[in-house]
N, C-alpha and C positions, 0 to 999 in steps of 0.2 A: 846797707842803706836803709831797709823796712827798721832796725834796731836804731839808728839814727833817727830819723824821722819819729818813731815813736817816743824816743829820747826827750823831744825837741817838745812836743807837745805835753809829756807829764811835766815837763820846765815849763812850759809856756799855763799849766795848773796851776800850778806849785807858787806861780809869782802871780796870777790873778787872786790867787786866795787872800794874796798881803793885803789888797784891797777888799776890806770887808763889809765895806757900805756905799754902796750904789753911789752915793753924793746927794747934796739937794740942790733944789728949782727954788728960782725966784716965790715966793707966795708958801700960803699952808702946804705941807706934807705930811702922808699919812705912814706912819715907820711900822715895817712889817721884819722880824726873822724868820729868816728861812733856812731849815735844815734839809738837806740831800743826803739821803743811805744811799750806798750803794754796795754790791756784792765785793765790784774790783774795779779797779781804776789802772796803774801799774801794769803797763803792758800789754794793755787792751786798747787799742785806736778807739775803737767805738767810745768805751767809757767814758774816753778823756774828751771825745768829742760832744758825747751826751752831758759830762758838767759844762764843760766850756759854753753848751748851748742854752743851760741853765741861765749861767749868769747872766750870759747875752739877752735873755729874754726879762730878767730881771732888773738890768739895767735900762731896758724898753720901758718898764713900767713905770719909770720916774714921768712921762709924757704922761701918766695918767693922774700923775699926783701920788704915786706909791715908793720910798725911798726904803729899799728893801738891805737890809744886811745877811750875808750869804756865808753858811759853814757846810762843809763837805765830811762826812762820817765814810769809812771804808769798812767793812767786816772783815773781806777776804773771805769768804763765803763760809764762815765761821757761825752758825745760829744763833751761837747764844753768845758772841760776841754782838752781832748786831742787835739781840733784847736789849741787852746793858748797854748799848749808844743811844736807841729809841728811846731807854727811860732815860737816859741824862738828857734828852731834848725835852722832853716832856717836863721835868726838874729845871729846865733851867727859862722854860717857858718859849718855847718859840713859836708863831703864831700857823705857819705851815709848815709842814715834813712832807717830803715828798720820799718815796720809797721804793728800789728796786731789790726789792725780796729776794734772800736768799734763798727761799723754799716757798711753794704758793701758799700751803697751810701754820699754821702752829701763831699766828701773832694775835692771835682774836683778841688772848687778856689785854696788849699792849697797846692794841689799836681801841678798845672800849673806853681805856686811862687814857688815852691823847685826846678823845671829843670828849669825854666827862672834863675836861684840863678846858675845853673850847678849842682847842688847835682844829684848824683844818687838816684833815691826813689823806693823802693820797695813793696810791700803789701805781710806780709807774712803770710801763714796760712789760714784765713778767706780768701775768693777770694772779690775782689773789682771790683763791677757788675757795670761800666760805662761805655759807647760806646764811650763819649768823650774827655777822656784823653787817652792818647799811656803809659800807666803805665803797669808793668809787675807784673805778679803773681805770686808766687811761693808757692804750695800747695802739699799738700798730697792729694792721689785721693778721696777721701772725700765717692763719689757715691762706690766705688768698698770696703769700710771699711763696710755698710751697706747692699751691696749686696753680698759679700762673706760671709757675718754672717749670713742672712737671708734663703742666701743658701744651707748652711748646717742644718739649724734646719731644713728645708723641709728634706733634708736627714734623717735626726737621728728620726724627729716624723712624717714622713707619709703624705700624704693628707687629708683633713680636722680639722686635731690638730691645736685646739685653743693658740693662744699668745698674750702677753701683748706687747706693743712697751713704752719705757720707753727713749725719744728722751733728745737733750739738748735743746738749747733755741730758740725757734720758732724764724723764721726771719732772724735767723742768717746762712749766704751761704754754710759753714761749713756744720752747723745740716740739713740745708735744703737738701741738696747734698746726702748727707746721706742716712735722709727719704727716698728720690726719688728710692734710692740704697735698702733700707729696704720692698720696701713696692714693688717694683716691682719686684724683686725673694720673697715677699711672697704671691705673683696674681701666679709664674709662679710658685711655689711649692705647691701650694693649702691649703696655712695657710689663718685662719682665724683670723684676729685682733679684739680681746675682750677688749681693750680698748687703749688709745692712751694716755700717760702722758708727762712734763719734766722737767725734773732736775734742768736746768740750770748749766751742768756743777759743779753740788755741792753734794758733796758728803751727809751731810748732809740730804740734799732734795732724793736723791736718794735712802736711804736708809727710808725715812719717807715714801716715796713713796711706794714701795716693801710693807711696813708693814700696810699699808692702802689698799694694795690691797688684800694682805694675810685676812687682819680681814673683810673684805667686804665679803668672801665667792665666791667670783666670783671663776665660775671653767674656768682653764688654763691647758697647758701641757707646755708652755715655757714662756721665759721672754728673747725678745730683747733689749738690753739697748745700746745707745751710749754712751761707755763709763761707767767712777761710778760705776761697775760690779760690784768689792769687795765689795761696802757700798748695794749695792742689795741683796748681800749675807748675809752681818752683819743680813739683815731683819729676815731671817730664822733659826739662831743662836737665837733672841732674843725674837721671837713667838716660837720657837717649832717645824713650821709647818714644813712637808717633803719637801724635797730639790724640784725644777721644775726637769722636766725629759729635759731642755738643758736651757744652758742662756751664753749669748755671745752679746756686746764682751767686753771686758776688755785687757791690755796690763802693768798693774801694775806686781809688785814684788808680793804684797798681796794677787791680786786676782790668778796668777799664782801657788801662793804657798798655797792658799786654793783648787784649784781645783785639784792639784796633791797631795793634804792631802785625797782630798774625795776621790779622784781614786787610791788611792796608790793600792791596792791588785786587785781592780776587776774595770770596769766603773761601778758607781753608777749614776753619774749625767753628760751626754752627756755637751761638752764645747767647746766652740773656742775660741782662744787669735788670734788679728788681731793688728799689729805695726800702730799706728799712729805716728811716730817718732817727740817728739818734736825739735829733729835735723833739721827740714824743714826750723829751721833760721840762722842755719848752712850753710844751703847750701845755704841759699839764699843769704849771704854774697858775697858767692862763686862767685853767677853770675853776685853781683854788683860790686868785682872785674875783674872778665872779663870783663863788660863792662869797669871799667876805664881804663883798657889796651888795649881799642879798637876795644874789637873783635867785631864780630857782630854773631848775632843767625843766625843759619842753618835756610833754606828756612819752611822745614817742622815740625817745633820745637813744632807747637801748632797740632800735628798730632792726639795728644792722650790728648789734652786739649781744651781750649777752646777758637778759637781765635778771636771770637768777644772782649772778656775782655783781651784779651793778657796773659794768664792763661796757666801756666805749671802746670800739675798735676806730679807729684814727686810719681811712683810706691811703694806700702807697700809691703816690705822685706819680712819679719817674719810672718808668719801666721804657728798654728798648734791646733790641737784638742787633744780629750779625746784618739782619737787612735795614736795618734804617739809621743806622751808626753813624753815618756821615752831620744827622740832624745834630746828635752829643758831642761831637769829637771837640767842639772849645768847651766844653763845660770841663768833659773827662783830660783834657789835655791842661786843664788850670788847675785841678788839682794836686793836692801832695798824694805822694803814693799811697801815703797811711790814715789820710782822712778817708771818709765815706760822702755819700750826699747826705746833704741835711737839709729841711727845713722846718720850722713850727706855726703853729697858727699861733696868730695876736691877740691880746686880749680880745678888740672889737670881733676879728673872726671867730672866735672860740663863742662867744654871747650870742651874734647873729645866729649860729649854727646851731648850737646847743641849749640856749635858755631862752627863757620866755621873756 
């Protein structure tokens, strides 16, 4: 069903791309292209749900007078495939690139030749760790995804309960961020980490993983995972073994809708769902059109980010557990298994918030 589902959605890409221009409004229109990098799309819920959330936000802009035309670039986390689609955007002039970096460093030349071009460029998602381009960030708080999860398993299992950390892909500023977030409410909650794995972002893996760690014998009382939650879970469906006593976090339809199957009448199995919206290239649209209409960022914009990198962290919404489920259950029960929650701020949100 998860391979169906995801199925349905790279189709349900695949046919909005046929659609390459927003449309226009009654009166003047102001025509903008738009390119989207991305690492991977193919297989990834998230991805497909972060472009789809793209368009969505671009085709919002026509209310503002902005008739945007949209192309989608993939690398396949390829680096130097992705330099050569950034300069053919750059070549063929498109007025914003939004970008989620295959690696946070190595793009400085490419990103210096897209503003010297005029292009607004963005890094969206991954934060892009260079001191010397004036590039902006636009992220989900990455640290606060791993330390609000961390921090409630201290809650639900105690001082000295063992856990597994089940991270995505080493290296990457995202998972790193995280970690950081992970591993320091579980010093200040008194967990102890029984072993360190990662996914990479793959469900697959994720779930191979869980089931390697089940047959090993290793004793646990929890299981942190960035992400891939549901495919963690698949693991104890298809061994047998007893559910962990907490595992978090996930923000899927599926895992949502497995963890209010297992608590339906009583808590069995302690759980946190925590929003990493792939909406975050929604709004980062947002703030590349504020910048073409001039505005500038508020004085104290990198307050609660990070402003050596020029990095806005983008607050996560949605958080709830095993105790207050009942509030979520029509949101998490209307979704598809293989979407996530999403949402983005609007242009007007993103200007009110962010610029002067």
């Amino acid at each position: 069903m998860r391979k169906l589902i995801a199925l349905s959605l790279v189709l349900a890409l695949a046919l909005s791309l046929m659609a390459v221009s927003v449309g226009a409004a009654e009166g003047e229109v102001r025509k903008l292209k738009l390119a989207s990098h991305n690492a991977e799309i193919e297989g990834n819920p998230y991805r497909v749900r972060y472009e789809l959330d793209i368009q969505e936000a671009a085709k919002a802009a026509l209310e503002k007078g902005f008739d945007i035309s949209y192309s989608s670039f993939v690398s396949n986390w390829d680096p130097a495939t992705e330099t050569q689609q950034l300069q053919n955007s750059i070549n063929e002039g498109y007025d914003i690139i939004l970008v989620n970096p295959v690696a946070s460093t190595g793009l400085d030349p490419i990103i210096e030749k897209a503003q010297a071009a005029g292009i607004t460029y963005i890094n969206v998602d991954v934060e892009y760790l260079s001191e010397d381009v004036n590039i902006l960030n636009i992220c989900t708080d990455q640290y606060y995804l791993g330390y609000k999860t961390a921090s409630y398993a201290g809650e639900v299992l105690g001082k000295g309960a063992k856990v597994v950390l089940i991270s995505a892909i080493a290296g990457n500023s995202a998972n790193d961020f995280r970690d950081e977030g992970f591993l320091k409410a579980a010093e200040e909650q008194g967990l102890e980490i029984v072993g360190r794995y990662n996914h990479n972002w793959s469900n697959t893996e994720s779930q191979q993983i869980m089931t390697e760690i089940i047959n090993s014998g290793m004793e646990y009382d929890g299981v942190l995972v960035s992400q891939c939650a549901d495919a963690a879970l698949a693991a104890f469906d298809t061994t047998g073994a007893p559910l962990p006593k907490f595992i978090g976090f996930g923000d899927t339809g599926e895992y949502m809708q497995r963890c209010l199957k297992i608590n339906e009448n009583e808590t069995v199995m302690p759980y946190i769902v925590v929003s990493n919206p792939p909406g975050v290239g929604g709004s980062a649209l947002n703030f590349g059109i504020n910048q073409i209409l001039g505005k500038e960022l508020k004085d104290d914009v990198y307050e609660n980010g990070n402003i050596k990198y020029h990095s806005i962290y983008l607050p996560s919404k949605i958080w709830f557990t095993d105790k207050n489920q009942e509030e979520y259950r029509a949101m998490a029960e209307s979704m598809a298994p293989g979407d996530t929650i999403t949402y983005w701020l609007t242009i007007d949100e993103v200007a009110e918030g962010y610029f002067k």
